[in-house]
C-alpha positions as CSV (number, residue, x, y, z in Angstrom):
1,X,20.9,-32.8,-4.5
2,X,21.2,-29.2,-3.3
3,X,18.5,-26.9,-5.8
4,X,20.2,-23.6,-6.3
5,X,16.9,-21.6,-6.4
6,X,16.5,-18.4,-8.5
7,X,15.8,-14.8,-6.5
8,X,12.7,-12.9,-7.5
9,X,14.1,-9.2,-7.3
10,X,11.4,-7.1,-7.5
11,X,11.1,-3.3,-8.3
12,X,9.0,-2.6,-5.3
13,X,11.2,-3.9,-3.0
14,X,11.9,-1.6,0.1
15,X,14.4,-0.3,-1.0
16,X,14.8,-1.9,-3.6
17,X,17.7,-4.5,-3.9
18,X,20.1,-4.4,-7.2
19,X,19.0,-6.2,-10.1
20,X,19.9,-9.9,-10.0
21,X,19.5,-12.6,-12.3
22,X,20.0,-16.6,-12.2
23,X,18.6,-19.9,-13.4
24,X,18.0,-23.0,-10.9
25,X,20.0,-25.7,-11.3
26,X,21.3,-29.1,-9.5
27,X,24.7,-29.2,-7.7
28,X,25.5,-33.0,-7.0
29,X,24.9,-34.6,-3.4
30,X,28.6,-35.1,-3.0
31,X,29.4,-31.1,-3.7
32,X,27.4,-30.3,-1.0
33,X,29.3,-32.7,1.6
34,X,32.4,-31.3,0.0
35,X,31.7,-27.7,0.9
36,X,29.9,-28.5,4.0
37,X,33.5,-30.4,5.6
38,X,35.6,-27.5,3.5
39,X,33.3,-25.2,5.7
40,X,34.6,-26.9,8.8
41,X,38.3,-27.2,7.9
42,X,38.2,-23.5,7.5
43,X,36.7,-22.7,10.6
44,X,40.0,-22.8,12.5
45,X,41.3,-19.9,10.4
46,X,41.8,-17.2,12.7
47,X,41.1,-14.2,9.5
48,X,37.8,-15.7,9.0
49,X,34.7,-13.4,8.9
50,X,32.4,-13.5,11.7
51,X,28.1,-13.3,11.7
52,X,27.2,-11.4,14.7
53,X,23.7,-11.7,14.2
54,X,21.0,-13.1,11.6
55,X,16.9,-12.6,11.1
56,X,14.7,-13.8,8.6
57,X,11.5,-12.1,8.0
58,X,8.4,-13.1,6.1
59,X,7.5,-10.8,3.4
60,X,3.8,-11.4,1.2
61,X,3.6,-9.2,-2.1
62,X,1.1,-8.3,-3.9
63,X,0.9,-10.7,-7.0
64,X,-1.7,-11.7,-9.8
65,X,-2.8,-15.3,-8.0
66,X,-2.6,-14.1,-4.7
67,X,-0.1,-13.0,-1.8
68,X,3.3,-14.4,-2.7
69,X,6.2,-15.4,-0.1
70,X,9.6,-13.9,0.2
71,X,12.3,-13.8,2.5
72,X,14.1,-10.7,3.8
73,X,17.6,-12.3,5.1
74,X,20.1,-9.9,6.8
75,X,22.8,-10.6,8.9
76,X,25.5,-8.0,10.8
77,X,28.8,-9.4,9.9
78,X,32.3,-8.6,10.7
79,X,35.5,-9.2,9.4
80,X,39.3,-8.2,10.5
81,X,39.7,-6.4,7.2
82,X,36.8,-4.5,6.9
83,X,33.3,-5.1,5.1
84,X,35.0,-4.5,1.9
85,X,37.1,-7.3,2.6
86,X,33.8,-9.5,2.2
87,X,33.0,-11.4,-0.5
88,X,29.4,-13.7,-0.9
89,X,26.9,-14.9,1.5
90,X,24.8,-17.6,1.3
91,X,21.6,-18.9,2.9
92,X,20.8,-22.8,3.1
93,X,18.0,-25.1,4.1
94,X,20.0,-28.2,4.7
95,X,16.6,-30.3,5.5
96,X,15.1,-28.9,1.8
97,X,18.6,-29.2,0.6
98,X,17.6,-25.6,-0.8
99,X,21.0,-22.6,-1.4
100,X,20.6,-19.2,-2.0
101,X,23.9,-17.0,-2.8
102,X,24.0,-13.3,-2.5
103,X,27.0,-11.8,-4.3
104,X,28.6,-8.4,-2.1
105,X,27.7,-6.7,-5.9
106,X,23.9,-7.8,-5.2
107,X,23.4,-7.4,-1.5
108,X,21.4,-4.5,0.2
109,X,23.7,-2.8,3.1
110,X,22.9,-0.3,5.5
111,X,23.8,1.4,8.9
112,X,21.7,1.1,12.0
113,X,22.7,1.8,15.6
114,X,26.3,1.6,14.4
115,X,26.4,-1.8,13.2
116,X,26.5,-2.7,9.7
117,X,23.7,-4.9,7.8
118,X,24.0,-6.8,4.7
119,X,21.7,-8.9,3.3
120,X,18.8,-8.9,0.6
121,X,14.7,-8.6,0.7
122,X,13.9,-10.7,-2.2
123,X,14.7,-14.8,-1.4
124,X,12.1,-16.9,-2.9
125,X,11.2,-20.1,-4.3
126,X,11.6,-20.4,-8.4
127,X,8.1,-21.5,-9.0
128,X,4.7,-19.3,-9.1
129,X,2.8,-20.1,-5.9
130,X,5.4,-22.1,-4.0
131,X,6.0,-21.2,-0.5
132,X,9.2,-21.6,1.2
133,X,10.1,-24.2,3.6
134,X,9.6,-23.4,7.3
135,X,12.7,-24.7,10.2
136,X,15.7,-23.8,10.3
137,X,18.3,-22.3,8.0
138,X,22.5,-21.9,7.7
139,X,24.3,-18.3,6.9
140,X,27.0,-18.7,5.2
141,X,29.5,-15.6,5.0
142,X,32.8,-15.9,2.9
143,X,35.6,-12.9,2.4
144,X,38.0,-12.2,-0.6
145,X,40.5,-14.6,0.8
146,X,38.0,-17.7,0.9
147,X,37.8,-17.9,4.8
148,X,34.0,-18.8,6.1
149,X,31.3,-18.9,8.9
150,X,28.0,-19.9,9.3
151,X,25.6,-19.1,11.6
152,X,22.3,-21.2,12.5
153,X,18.9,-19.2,12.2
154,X,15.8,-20.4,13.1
155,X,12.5,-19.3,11.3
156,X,8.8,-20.6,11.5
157,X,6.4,-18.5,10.2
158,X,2.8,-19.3,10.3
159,X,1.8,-21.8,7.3
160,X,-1.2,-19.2,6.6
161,X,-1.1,-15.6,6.7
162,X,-2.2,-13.9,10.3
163,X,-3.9,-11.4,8.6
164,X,-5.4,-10.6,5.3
165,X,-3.7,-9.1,2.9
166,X,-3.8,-5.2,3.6
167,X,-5.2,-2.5,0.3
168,X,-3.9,1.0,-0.2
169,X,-6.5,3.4,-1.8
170,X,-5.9,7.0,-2.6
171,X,-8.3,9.2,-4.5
172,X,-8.8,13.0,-4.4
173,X,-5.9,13.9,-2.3
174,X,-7.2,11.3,0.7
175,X,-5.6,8.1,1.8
176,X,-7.8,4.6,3.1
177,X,-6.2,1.2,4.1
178,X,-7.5,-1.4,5.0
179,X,-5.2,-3.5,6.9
180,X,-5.2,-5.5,10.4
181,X,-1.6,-5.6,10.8
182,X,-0.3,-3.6,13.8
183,X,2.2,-1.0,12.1
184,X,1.2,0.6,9.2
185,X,4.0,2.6,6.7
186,X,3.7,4.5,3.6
187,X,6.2,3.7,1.0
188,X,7.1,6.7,-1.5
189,X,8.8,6.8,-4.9
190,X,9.5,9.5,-7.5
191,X,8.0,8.8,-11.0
192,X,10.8,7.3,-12.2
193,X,10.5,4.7,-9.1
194,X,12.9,5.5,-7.2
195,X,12.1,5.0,-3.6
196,X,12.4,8.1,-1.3
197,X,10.6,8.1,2.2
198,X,8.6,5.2,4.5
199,X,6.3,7.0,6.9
200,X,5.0,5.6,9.7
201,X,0.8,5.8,9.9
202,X,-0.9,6.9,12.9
203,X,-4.2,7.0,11.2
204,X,-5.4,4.2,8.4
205,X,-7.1,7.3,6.8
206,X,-6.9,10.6,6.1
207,X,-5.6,13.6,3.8
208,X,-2.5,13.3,2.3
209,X,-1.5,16.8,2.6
210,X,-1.4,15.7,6.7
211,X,1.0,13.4,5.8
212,X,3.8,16.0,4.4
213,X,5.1,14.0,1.6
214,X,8.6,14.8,-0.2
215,X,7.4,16.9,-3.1
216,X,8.5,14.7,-5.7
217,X,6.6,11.6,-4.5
218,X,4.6,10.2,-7.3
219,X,4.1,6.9,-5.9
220,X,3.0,5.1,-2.8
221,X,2.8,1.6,-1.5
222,X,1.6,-0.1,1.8
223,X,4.1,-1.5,3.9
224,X,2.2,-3.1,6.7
225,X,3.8,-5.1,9.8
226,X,3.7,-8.0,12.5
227,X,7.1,-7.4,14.3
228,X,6.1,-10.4,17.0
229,X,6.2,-12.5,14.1
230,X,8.4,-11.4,11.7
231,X,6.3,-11.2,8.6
232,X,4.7,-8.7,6.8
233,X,3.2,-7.6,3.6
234,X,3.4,-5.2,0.6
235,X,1.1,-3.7,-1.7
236,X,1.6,-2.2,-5.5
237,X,2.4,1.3,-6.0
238,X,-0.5,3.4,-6.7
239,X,-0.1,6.9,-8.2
240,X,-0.9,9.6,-5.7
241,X,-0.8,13.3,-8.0
């Protein structure tokens, strides 16, 4: 059977992805071979949306028991009609016989070099503590009219972090992180949470005034980075005024 597993949205997601909510349950053996040969009859449709590209990345958060793993899953898709003419996406671990659906009303999308990204940064496993399953996984991108693709994307993270997980401290107007990861970002949000700037750290410590922060930014978090690998990890806000 095929677990349709739950999304952890959280609020300090960056930026954060629309609220989302959903219960695991079973969808039989035979569904899934269904869809999976509905899939392929659709294929030769010739209005079908297209995946360009897909990337999964390796997120740890900062949580109670310890780091915890999520996905970031993006893909840049295309479609005769126009992005608006999209519909749901999906992300499957056939092996795991694990699905993941992504609704166009829950979806993060933004611009970048022209091309348009949709995805979300919040895939994870229902239970506390579980980590999800390394190999590879299947995009599945479907449009108003019920036309699909999928796209193959390989992911194997390393079964324990690289690095320890990375702190953010700020007291008396001064910044310290302790982090090993490569690229280091700042993370800003008004009080109300509401995320503003990321900026890039030269230094791991420092004066915050250096850092010219939007004037409204009440908040920061620690966005640190492994870009050879793919993962990386974020901290909790921490009040900086």
């Amino acid at each position: 059977m095929v677990a349709d597993v739950a999304r952890k949205n959280s609020p300090r997601a960056f930026p954060p992805d629309p609220a989302a909510s959903g219960t695991a349950r079973k969808v039989p053996s035979a569904l899934f071979a269904i869809a999976a040969l509905s899939m392929l009859a659709l294929s030769c449709s010739r209005s079908e949306p297209r995946i360009l590209f897909g990337y999964i990345g390796l997120v740890y958060y900062q949580e109670a028991g310890g780091p915890q793993e999520r996905f970031t899953f993006f893909i840049i898709p295309e479609d005769d009609d126009g992005i608006e003419n999209l519909a749901d996406l999906f992300l499957y671990h056939d092996r795991e016989q694990l699905r993941w659906h992504i609704s166009r009303d829950e979806w993060v999308r933004y611009e970048r070099d022209g091309r348009t990204w949709i995805g979300t940064r919040s895939i994870a496993m229902g239970g506390a503590g579980e980590t999800l399953p390394r190999g590879q996984y299947r995009a599945v991108l479907v449009n108003l009219g019920g036309e699909r693709s999928e796209r193959n994307i390989v992911f194997d993270a390393p079964a324990v972090p690289r690095f320890p997980f990375p702190s953010l401290l700020i007291n008396d107007g001064n910044f310290t992180i302790n982090s090993a990861y490569p690229v280091n970002r700042l993370v800003t949000y008004d009080a109300q949470g509401n995320f503003m700037r990321t900026l890039e750290l030269d230094n791991l410590s420092g004066a915050l005034d250096d850092l010219e922060l939007p004037a409204a930014a009440r908040l920061a978090a620690l966005w640190a980075e492994d870009p050879l690998h793919f993962t990386s990890a974020f901290t909790d806000a921490v009040p900086i005024r």
